[in-house]
Structure formats: C-alpha cells, structure tokens
C-alpha atoms as an extended CHARMM CRD file, in Angstrom:
* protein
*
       199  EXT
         1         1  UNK       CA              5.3120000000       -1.5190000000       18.2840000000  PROA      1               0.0000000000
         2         2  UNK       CA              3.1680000000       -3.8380000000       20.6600000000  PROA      2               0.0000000000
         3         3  UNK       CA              3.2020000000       -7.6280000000       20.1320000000  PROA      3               0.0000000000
         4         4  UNK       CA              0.5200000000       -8.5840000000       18.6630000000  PROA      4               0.0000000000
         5         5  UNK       CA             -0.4290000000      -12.4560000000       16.8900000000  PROA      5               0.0000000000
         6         6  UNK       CA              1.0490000000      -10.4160000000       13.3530000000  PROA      6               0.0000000000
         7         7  UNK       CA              3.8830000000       -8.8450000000       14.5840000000  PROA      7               0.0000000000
         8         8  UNK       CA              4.9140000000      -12.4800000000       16.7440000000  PROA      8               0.0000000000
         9         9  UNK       CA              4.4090000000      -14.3870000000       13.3560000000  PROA      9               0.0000000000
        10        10  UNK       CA              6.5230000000      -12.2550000000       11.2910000000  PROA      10              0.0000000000
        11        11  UNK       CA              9.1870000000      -12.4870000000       13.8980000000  PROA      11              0.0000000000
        12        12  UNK       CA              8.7890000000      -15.8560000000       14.9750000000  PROA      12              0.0000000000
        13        13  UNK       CA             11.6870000000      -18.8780000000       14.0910000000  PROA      13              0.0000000000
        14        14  UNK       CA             11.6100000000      -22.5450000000       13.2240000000  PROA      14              0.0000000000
        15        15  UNK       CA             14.7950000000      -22.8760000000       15.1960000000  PROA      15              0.0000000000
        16        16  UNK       CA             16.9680000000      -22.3490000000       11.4870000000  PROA      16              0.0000000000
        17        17  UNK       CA             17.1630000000      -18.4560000000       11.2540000000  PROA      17              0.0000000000
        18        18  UNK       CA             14.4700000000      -18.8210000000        8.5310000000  PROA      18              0.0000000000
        19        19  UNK       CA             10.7860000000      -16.9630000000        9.1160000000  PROA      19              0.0000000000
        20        20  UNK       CA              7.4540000000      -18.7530000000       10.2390000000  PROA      20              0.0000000000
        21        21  UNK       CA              5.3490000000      -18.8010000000        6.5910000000  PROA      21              0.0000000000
        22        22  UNK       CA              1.9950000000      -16.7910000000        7.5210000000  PROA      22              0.0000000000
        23        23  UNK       CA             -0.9130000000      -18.4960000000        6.5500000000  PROA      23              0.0000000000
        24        24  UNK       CA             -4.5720000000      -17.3760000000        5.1180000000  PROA      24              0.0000000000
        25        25  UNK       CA             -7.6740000000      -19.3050000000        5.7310000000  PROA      25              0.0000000000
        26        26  UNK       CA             -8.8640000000      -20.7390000000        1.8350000000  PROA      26              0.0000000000
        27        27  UNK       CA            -12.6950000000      -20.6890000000        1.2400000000  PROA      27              0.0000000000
        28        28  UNK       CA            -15.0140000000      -21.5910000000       -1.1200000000  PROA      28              0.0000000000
        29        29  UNK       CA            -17.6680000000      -19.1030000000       -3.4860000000  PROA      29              0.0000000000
        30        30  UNK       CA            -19.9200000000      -19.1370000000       -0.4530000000  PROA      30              0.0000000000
        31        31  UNK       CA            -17.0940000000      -17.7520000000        2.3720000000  PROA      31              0.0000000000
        32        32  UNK       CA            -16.9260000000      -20.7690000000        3.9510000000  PROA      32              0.0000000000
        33        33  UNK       CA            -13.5810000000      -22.2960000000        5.4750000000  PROA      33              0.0000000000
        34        34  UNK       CA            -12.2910000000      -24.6480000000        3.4400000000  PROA      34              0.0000000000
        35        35  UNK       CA             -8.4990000000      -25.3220000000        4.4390000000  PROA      35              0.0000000000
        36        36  UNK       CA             -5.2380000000      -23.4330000000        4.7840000000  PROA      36              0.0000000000
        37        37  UNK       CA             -2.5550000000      -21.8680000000        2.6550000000  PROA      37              0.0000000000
        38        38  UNK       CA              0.8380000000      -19.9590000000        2.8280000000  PROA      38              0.0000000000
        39        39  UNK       CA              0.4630000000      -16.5880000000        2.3410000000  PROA      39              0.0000000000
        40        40  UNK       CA              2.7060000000      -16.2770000000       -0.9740000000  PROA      40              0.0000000000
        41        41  UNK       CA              1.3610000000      -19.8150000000       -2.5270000000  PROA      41              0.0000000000
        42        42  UNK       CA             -2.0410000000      -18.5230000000       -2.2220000000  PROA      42              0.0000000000
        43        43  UNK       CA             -1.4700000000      -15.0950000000       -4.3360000000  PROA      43              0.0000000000
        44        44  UNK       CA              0.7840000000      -17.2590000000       -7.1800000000  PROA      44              0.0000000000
        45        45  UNK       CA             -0.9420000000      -17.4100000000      -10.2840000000  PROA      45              0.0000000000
        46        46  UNK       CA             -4.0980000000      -18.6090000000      -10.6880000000  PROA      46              0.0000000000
        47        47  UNK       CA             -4.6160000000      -18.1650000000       -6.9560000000  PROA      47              0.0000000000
        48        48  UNK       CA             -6.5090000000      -19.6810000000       -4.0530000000  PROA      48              0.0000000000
        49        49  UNK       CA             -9.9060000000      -18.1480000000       -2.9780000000  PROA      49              0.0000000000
        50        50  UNK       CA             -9.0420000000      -16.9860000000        0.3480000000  PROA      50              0.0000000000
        51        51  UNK       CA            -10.8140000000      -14.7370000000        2.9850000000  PROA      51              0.0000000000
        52        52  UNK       CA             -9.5100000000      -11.2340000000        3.0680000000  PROA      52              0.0000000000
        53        53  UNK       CA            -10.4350000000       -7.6050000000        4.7020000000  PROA      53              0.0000000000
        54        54  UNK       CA            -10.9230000000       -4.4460000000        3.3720000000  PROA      54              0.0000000000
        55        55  UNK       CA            -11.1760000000       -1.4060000000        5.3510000000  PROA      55              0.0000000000
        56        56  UNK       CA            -12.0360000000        2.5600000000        4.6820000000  PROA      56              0.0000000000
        57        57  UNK       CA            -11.7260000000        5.1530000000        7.4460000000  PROA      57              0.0000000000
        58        58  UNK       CA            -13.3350000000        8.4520000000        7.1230000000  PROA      58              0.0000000000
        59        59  UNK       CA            -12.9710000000       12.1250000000        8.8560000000  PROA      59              0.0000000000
        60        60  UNK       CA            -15.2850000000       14.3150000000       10.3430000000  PROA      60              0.0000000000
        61        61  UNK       CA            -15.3140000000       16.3320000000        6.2770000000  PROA      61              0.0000000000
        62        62  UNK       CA            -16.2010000000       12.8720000000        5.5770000000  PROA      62              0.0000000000
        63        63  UNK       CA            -12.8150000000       12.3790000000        3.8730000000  PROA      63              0.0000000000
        64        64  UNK       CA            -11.5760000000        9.1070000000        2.6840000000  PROA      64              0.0000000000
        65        65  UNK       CA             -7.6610000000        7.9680000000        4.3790000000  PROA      65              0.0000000000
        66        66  UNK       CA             -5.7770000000        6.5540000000        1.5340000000  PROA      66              0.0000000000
        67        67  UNK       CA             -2.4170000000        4.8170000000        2.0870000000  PROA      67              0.0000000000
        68        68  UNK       CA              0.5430000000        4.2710000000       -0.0490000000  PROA      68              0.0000000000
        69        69  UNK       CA              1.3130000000        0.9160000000        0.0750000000  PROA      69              0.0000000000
        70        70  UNK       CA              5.9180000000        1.0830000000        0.9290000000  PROA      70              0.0000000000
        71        71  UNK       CA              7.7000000000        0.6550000000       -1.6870000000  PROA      71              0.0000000000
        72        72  UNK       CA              9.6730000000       -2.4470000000        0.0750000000  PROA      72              0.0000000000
        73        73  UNK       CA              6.5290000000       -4.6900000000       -0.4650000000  PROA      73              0.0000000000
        74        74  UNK       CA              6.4130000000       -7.8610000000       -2.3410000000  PROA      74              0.0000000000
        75        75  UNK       CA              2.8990000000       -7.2680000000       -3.7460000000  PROA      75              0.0000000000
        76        76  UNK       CA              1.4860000000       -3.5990000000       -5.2650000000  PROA      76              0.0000000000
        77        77  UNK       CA              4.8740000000       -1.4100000000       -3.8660000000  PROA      77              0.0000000000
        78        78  UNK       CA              4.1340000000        2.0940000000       -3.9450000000  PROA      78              0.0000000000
        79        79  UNK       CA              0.7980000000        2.2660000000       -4.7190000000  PROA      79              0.0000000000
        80        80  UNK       CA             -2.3640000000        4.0130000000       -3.4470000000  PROA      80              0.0000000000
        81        81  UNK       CA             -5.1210000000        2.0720000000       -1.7240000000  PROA      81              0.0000000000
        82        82  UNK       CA             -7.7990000000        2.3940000000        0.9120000000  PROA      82              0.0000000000
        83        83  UNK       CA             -7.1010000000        2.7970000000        4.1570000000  PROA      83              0.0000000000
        84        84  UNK       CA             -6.1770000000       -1.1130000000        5.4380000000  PROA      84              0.0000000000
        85        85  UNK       CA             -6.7120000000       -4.5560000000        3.6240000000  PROA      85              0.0000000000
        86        86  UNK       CA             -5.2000000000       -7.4300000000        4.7070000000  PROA      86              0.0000000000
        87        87  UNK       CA             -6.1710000000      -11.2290000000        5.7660000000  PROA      87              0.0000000000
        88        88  UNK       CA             -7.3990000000      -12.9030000000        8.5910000000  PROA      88              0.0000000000
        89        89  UNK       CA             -5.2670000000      -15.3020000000       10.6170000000  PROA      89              0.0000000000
        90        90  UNK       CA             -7.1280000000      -18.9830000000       10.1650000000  PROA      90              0.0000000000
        91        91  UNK       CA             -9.6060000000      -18.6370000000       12.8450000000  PROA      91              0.0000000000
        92        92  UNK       CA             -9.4510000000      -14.9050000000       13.0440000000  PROA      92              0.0000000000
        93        93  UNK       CA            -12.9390000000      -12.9030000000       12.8800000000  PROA      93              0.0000000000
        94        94  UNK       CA            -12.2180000000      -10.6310000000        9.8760000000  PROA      94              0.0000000000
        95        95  UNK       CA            -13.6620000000       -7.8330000000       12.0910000000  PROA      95              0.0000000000
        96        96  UNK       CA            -10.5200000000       -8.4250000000       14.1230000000  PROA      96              0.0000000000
        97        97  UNK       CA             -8.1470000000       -8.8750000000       11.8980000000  PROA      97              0.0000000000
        98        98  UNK       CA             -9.6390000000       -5.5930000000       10.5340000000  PROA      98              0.0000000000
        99        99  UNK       CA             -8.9200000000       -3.6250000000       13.4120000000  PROA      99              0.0000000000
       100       100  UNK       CA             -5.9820000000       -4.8330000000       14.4330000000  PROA      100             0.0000000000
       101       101  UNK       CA             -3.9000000000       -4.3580000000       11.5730000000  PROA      101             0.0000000000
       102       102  UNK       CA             -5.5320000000       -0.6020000000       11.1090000000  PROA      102             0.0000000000
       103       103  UNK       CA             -3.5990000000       -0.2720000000       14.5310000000  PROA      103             0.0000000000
       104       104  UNK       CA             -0.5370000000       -2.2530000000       13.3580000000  PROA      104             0.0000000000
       105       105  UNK       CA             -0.1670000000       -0.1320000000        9.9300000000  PROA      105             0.0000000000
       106       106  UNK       CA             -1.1480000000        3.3480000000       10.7000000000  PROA      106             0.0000000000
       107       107  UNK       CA             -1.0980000000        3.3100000000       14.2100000000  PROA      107             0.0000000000
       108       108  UNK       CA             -4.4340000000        4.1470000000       14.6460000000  PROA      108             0.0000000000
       109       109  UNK       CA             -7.4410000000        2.3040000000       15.8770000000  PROA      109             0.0000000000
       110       110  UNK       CA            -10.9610000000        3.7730000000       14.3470000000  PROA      110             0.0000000000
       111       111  UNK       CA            -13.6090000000        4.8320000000       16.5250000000  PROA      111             0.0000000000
       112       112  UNK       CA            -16.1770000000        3.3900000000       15.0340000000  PROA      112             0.0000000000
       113       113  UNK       CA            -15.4420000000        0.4700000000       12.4970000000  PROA      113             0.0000000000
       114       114  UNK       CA            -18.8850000000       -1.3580000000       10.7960000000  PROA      114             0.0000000000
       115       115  UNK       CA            -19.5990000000       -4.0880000000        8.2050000000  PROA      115             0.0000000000
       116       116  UNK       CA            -20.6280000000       -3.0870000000        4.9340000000  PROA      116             0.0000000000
       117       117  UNK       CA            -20.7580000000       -6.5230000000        3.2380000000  PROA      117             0.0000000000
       118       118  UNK       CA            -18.2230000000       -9.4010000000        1.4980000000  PROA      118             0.0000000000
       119       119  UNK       CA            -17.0340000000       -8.8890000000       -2.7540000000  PROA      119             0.0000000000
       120       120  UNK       CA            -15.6080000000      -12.0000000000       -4.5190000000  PROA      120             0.0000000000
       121       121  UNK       CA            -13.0250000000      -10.9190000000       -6.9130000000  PROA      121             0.0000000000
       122       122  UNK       CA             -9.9900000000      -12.0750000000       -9.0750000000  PROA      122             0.0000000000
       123       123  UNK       CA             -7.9290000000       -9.8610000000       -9.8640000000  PROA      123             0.0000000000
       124       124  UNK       CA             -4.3780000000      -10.4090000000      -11.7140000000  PROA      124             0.0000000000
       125       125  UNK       CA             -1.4580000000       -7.8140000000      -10.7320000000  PROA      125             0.0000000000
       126       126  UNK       CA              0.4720000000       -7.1870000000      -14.2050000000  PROA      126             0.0000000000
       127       127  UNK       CA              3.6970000000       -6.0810000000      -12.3690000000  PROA      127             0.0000000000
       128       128  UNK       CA              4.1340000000       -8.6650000000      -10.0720000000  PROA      128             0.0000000000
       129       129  UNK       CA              2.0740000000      -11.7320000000      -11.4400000000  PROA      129             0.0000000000
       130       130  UNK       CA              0.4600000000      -12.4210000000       -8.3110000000  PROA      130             0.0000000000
       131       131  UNK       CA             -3.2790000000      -12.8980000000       -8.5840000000  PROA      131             0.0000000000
       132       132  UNK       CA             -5.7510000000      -11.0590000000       -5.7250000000  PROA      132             0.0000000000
       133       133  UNK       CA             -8.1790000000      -14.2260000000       -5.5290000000  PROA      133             0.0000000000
       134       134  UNK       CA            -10.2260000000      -13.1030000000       -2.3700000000  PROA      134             0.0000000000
       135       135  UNK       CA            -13.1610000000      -13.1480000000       -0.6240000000  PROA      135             0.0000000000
       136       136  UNK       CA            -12.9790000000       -9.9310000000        0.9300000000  PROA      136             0.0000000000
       137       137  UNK       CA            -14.7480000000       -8.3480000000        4.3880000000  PROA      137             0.0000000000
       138       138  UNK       CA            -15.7020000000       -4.5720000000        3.8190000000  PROA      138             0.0000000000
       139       139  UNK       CA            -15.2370000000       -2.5140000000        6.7170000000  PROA      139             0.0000000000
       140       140  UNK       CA            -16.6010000000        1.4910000000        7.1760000000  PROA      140             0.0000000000
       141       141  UNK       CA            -15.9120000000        3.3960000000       10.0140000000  PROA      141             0.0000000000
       142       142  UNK       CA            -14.1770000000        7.2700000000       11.4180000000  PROA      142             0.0000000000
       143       143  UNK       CA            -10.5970000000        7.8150000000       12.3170000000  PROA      143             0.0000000000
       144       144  UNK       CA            -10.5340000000       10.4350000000       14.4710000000  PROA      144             0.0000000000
       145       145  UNK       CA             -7.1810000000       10.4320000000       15.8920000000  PROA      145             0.0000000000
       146       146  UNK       CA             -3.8780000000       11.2250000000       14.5210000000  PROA      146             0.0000000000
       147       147  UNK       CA             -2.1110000000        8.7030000000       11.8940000000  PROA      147             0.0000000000
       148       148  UNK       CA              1.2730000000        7.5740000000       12.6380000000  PROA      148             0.0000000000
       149       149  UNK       CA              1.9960000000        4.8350000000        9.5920000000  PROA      149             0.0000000000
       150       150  UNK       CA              4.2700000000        1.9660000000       10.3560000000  PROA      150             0.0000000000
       151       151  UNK       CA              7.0380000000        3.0070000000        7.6120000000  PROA      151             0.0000000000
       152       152  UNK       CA              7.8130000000       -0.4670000000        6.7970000000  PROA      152             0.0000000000
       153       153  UNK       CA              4.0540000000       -1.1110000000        5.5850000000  PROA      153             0.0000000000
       154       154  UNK       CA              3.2320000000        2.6400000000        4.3100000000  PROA      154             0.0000000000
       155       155  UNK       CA              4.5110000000        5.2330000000        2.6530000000  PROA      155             0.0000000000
       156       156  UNK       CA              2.2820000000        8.0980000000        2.8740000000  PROA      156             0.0000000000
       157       157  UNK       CA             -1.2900000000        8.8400000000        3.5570000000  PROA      157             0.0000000000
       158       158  UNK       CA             -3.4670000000       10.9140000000        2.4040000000  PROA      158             0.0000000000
       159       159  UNK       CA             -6.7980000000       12.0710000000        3.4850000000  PROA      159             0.0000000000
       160       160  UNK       CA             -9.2400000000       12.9260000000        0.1950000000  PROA      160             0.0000000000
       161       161  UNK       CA            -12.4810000000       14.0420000000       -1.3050000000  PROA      161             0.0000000000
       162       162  UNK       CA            -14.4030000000       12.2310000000       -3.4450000000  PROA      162             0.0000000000
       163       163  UNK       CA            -13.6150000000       14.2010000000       -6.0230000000  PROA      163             0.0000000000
       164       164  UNK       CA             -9.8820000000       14.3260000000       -5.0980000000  PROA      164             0.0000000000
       165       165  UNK       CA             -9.7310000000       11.2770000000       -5.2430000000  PROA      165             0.0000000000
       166       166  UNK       CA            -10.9360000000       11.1830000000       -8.9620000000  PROA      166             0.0000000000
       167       167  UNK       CA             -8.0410000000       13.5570000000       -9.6900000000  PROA      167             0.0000000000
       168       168  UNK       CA             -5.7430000000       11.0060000000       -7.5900000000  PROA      168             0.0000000000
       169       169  UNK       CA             -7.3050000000        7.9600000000       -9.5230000000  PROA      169             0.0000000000
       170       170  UNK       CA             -6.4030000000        9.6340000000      -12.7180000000  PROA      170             0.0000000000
       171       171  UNK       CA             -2.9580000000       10.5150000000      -12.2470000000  PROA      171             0.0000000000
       172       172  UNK       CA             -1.1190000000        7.6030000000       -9.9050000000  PROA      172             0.0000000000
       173       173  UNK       CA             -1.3890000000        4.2170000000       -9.7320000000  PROA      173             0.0000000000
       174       174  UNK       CA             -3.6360000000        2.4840000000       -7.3920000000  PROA      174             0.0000000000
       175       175  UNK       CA             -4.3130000000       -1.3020000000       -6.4280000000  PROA      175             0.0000000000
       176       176  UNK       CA             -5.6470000000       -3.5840000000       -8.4670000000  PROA      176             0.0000000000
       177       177  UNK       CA             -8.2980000000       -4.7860000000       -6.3430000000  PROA      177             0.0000000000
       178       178  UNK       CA             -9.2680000000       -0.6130000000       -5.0290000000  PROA      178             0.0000000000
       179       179  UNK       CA            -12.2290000000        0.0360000000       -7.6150000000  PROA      179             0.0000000000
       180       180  UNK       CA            -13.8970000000       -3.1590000000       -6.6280000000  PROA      180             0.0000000000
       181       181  UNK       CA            -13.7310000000       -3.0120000000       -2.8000000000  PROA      181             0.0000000000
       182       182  UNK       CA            -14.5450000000        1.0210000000       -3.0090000000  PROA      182             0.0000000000
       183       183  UNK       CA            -17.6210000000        0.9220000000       -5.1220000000  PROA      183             0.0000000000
       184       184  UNK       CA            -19.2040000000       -2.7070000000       -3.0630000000  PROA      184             0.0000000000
       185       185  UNK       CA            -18.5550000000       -0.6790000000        0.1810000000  PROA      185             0.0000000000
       186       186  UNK       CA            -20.1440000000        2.1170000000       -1.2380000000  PROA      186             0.0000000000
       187       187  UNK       CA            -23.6170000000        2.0250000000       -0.1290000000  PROA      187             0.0000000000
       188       188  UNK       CA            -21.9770000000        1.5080000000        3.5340000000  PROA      188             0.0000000000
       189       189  UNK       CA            -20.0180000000        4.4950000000        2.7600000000  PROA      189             0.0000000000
       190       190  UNK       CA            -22.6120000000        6.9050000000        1.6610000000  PROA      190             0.0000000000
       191       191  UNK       CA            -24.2600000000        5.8010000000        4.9490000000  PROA      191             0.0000000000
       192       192  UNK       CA            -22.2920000000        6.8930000000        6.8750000000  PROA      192             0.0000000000
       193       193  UNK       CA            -20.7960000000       10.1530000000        5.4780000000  PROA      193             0.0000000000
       194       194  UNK       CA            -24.5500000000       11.3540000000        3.9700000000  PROA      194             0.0000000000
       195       195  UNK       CA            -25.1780000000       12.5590000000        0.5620000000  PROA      195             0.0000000000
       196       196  UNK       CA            -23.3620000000       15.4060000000        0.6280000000  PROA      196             0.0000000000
       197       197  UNK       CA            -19.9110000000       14.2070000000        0.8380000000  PROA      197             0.0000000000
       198       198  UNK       CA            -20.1110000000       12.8920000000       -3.0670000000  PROA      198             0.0000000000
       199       199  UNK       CA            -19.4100000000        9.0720000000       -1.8690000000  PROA      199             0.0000000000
C-alpha cells in the first residue's frame, strides 16, 4: 500500500510504542471549522458535530458498489454500506479526503467523482454506543476499474441494483447513517445514472 497522510498517521509513534490519535475537524450547524477532536472522543456518546464524507460509486449498468465494512472494526463491524465514508484530516478538502481513501480502501480511484451536497445527521449506533454526529460531504461518481479492497478495512463488496439493494436492505444489516446519506445524494445519483436505473 502507498504512503499516504492516512496510512503515515495510523503508523506513526510518539516515541512510546503507542499510536498517533487521528483527529477530525469539529464544526458547527453551518459546516464551518470550529476546532479539533480525537477521532474516538468525537463518536462517544452524545458526540461532536464533525465534518465527514460520504461517497457512492456507480458502473456502467449504473450499479451501486456496496462495501462490507471488516469485521475487525471498532465502529459498525460487518456491516453493509456505500461505497467509502470517512473524515477529512483538519485542513483536508473533503473532496480529497474522498478520493483518497476510495483508493486507500478498495484500491480503486473513480473516474469521475462529483459533489452532490452536505446532510447533518445524528445518528446513535445501538451495538457499539458510539454516536455518528456528522456533517457529511456527498460524493457521486463511476468506478470503472477493478476493486481490490484493503482486507483490513473491507470485507466484501458488492455491486447492486436498486432493487437489489432493497432485497439486501431487507435481509442484512447496514449502517446506521446509509439511509440518510443514500436518499440526500439521491438527486445527484439519479443524475448521473438517468431514470432508468430505479435510483
């Protein structure tokens, strides 16, 4: 895997064997900066409004890519989500941060990758007690080259119909925060697949 400012933080010491803490930019209703915060601290209950990224990659059939988020996460293991979501580094564009961890993830970096607005949400997680507090980037674009998922961040992928993933919905778990980010993005979404892909 390349080094990259993620993969550098998550290795990087303080000198004691111990882990550099990563830390998410904290902003206010409006999306503007407003201070720092550990990553954890920010997602303990109630939360800390902080800027986050949400990202859905389509095919050619105009196919959503899900992921399965690994099982050896802290926060939502083993459940299906879009394709990438994630936080910015403070000072990170969240059109960056958007991109590059679709590349550190899945090992794949979208063709074409396009705003489709910001949702404010708060969202508890039952199973974990963390709290999804966010202020959250929606990115559309096309993945048109293969996937090849970073197995310590997914599981499995999947690439889906709209009404497949209905089905999916229906029978597995999914992220908390997945419902909200899919139907805010979805007028970006129907853009760019067209009306006959169901979106």
């Amino acid at each position: 895997m390349p080094t990259t400012p993620a993969t550098a933080a998550s290795s990087a010491s303080n000198g004691t064997g111990t882990q550099e803490p990563i830390m998410l930019e904290l902003v206010d209703e409006s999306g503007n900066t407003i201070g720092t915060a550990e990553k954890l601290s920010a997602h303990q209950a109630p939360g800390q409004l902080h800027r986050a990224f949400s990202v859905f990659l389509f095919d050619e059939q105009g196919r959503l890519l899900l992921q399965q988020r690994a099982l050896g996460k802290y926060h939502s293991p083993g459940v299906w989500s879009n394709t990438c979501c994630g936080h910015p580094y403070p000072g990170e564009s969240p059109f960056a941060a958007a991109a590059r961890r679709t590349h550190e993830e899945l090992g794949l970096s979208p063709s074409l990758l396009a705003q489709a607005g910001t949702v404010r949400y708060n969202h508890p997680d039952p199973s974990s007690g963390l709290v999804e507090q966010e202020f959250n980037h929606l990115f559309v674009g096309l993945a048109q080259a293969a996937v090849h998922p970073d197995p310590e961040e997914v599981e499995a992928t999947a690439f889906v119909s709209a009404e497949e993933l209905a089905k999916r919905h229906a029978e597995v778990p999914f992220s908390a925060w997945f419902m909200t980010v899919l139907d805010a993005a979805r007028p970006a979404i129907r853009e760019l697949t067209g009306d006959a892909a169901g979106w």
